[in-house]
C-alpha positions in Angstrom: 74.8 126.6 123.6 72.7 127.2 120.5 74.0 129.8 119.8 77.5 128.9 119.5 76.9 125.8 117.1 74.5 127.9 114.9 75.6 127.0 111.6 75.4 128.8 108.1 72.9 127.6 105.4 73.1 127.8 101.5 72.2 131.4 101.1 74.3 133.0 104.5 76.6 135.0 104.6 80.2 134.0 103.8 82.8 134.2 106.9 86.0 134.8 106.8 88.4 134.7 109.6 91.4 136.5 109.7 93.2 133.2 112.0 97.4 134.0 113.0 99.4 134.6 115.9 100.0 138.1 117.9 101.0 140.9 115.5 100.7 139.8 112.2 98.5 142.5 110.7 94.9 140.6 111.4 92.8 143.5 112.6 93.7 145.6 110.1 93.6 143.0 107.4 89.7 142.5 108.8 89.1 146.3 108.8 90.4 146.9 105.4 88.8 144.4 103.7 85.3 145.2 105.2 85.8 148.5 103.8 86.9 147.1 100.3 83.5 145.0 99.8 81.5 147.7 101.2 80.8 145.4 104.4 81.1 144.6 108.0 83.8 143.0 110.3 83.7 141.0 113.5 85.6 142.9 116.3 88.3 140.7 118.6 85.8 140.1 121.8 89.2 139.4 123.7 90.2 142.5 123.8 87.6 144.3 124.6 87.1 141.5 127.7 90.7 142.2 128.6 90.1 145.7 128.7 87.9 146.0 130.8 88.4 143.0 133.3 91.7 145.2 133.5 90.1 148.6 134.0 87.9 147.1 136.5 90.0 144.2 138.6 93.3 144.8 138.3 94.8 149.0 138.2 98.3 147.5 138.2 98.5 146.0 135.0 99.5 143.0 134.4 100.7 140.6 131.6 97.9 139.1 129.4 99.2 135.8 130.5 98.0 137.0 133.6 95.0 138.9 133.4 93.3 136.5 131.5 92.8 133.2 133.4 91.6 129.8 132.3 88.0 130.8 134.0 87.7 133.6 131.4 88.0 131.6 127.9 84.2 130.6 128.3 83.5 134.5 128.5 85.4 135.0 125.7 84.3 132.3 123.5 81.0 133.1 123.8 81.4 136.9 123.6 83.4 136.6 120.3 80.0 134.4 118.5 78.2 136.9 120.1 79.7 139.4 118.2 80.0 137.5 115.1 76.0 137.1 115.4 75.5 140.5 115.7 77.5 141.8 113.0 76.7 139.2 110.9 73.2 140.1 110.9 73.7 143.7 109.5 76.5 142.6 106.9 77.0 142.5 103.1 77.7 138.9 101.2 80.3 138.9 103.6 81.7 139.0 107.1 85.4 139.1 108.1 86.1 137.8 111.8 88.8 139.6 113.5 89.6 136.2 115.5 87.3 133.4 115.9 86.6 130.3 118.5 89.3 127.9 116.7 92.5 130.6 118.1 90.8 131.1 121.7 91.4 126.7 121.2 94.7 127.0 120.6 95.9 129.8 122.4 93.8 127.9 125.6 96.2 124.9 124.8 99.2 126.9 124.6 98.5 129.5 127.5 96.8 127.0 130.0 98.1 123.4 128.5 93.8 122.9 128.7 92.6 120.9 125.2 89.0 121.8 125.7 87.6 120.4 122.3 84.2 122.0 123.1 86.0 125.3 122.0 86.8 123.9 118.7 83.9 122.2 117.7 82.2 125.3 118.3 84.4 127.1 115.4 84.1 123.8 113.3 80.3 123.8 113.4 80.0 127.4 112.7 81.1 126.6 109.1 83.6 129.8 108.7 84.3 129.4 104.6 88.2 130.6 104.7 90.7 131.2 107.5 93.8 133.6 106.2 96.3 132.6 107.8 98.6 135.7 108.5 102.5 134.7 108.3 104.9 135.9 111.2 107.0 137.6 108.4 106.1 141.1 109.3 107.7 142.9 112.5 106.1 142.5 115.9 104.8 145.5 117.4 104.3 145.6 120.9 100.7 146.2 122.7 100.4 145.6 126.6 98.7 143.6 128.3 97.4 141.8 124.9 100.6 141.0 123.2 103.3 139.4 125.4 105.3 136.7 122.9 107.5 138.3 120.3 109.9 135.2 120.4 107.1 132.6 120.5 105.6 133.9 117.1 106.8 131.1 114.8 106.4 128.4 117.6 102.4 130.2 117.5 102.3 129.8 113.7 102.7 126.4 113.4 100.0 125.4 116.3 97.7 127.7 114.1 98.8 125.6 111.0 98.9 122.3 112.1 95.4 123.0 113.7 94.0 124.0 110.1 95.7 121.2 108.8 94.5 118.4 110.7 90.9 119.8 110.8 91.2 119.9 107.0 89.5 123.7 107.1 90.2 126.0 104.0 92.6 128.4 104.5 95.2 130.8 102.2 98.3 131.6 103.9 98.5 135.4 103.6 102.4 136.8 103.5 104.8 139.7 102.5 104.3 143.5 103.6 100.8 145.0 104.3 100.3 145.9 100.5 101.1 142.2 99.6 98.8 141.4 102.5 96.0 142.8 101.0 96.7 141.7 97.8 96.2 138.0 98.3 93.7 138.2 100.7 91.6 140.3 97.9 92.5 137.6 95.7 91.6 134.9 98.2 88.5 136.1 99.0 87.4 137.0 94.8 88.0 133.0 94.7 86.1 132.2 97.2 83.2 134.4 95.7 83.6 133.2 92.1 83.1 129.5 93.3 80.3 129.8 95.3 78.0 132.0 92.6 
């Protein structure tokens, strides 16, 4: 459990998460900005989980409402910090986290109806210095078994949101087309650098 709780101190790196619901440009949001400050990003453990637990258990493909089962968010939770530590270890000022503990929360709640807090605290104490929150005003792209929800995406949003919101954690909300995507998030992130010199 130490692991998961690990929390930054004054001269860490500085973690960003890229925090929104299915299809809404996160991964390549994380990927472009790693390679814009010369840096690393924090792959989605999810997937890779999902991907394989369907590989190896279940040839007939199923929906990821499905395939992933309450008994897995432990896993997952704990393989996504794992590969946050890792990466974190080998990046540059900065780290961008394709996901992070705080969505496996909400998406538990709103997959499973389960509110296990544990999950959140773990994100809270692991001091991430600014979620973008990716708007739902770009088109959904389908991606079976991991994306299942194109009509849910606004009803996602706000959960994400309000989550942010009542956990008073620092976020930018990140809109438009890719270009404009990139664009504030830049922005957001050269903020975030110029006040912690």
């Amino acid at each position: 459990m130490g692991k998961i709780i690990k929390e930054n101190t004054a001269n860490s790196i500085k973690k960003i998460v890229l925090y929104g619901p299915e299809s809404t440009g996160k991964t390549m949001l994380a990927q472009q900005l790693a390679k814009h400050y010369n840096t690393l990003y924090a792959a989605e453990y999810a997937r890779y989980y999902l991907d394989l637990k369907l590989e190896l258990y279940d040839p007939f493909g199923r929906k990821s409402d499905e395939i992933c089962q309450p008994q897995d968010i432990p896993q997952i939770v704990i393989g996504q910090v794992a590969f946050e530590d890792s990466t974190e270890e080998q990046a540059n000022r900065l780290l961008f986290c394709d996901t992070n503990p705080l969505m496996t929360y909400v998406y538990n709640k709103y997959y499973f109806g389960r509110d296990d807090e544990w999950i959140a605290l773990a994100a809270v104490k692991r001091n991430y210095d600014l979620y973008l929150l990716t708007n739902v005003d770009i088109p959904w792209v389908p991606d079976p078994p991991h994306r299942d929800r194109p009509d849910n995406r606004e009803e996602l949003f706000d959960l994400f949101k309000n989550e942010l919101i009542s956990r008073n954690l620092p976020y930018v909300l990140v809109s438009g087309d890719y270009e404009k995507r990139i664009e504030l998030s830049i922005q957001s992130v050269d903020d975030l650098l110029s006040t912690h010199k």
